[in-house]
N, C-alpha and C positions, 0 to 999 in steps of 0.2 A: 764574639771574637775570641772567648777565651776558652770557648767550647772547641772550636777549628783549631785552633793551636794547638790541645791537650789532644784530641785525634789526630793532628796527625802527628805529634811526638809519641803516640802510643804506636802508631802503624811502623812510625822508623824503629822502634825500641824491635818491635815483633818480627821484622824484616830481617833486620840485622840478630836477633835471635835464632832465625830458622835457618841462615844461611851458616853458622858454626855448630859444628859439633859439639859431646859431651868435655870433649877434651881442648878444648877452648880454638881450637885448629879448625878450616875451612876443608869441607868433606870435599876428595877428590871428585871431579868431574869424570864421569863415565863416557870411555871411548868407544865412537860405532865404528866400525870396521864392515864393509862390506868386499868380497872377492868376487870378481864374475868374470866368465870367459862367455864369450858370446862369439866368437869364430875361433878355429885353430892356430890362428894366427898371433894372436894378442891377449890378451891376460889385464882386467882392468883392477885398481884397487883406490876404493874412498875409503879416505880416514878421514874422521872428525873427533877433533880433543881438544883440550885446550893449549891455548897459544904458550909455548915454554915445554911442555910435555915432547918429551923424546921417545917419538914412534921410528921401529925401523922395520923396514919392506925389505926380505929377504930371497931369494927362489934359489932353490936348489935343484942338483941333479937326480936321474934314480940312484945313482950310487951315496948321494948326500953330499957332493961337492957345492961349495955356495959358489955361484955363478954370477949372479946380478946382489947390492945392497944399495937400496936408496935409505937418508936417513932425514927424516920430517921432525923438524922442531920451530921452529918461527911460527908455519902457519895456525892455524886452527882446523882448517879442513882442508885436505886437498885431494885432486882424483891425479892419477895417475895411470896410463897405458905403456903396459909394458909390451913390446914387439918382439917374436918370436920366433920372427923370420929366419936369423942367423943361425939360429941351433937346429941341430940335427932332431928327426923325430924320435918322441921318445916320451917319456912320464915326467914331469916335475912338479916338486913342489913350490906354493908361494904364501911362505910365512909374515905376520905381522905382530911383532913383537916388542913388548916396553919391560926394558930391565933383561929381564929373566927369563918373563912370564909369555907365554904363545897367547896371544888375543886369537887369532881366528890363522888359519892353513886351509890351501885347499887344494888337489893333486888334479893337475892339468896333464891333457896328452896334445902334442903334437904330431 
């Protein structure tokens, strides 16, 4: 009995070790960010992060005007299609960005 006990307060001790950093803080969780167009029509975009994390979905124009902003923070993952339909043809971009920082862009043509 006292063998089971001291295993597994050694496995919590180690659990709870590997999941904080040197600096006593919980190492961010890495955002997947995927972009895919798969007709001219639509423009798809999954993000998975974690829940609280402020991802924003931006597309811009050729000129760099922002045109569309969705902004994902509650979920943890979520897909999104964007329709294309209303805009004239032309090149845009569709950025995914936290903070500052560009995670992933990717230049669609209509």
């Amino acid at each position: 009995m006292k063998t089971i006990t001291l295993s597994i307060a050694i496995a919590l001790m180690m659990s709870i070790s590997l999941s904080a950093s040197a600096d006593g803080t919980k190492p961010s969780s890495p955002t997947s960010v995927q972009i895919f167009q798969t007709n001219t029509e639509s423009v798809d975009v999954y993000v998975a992060k974690a829940a609280g994390e402020l991802v924003k979905i931006r597309i811009y124009s050729e000129s760099g005007t922002q045109l569309m902003n969705t902004r994902v923070k509650k979920q943890s993952a979520r897909y999104i299609r964007y329709h294309l339909n209303d805009l004239p043809a032309g090149t845009y971009k569709v950025c995914v960005e936290k903070g500052n920082e560009v995670l992933s862009s990717l230049i669609v043509s209509k």
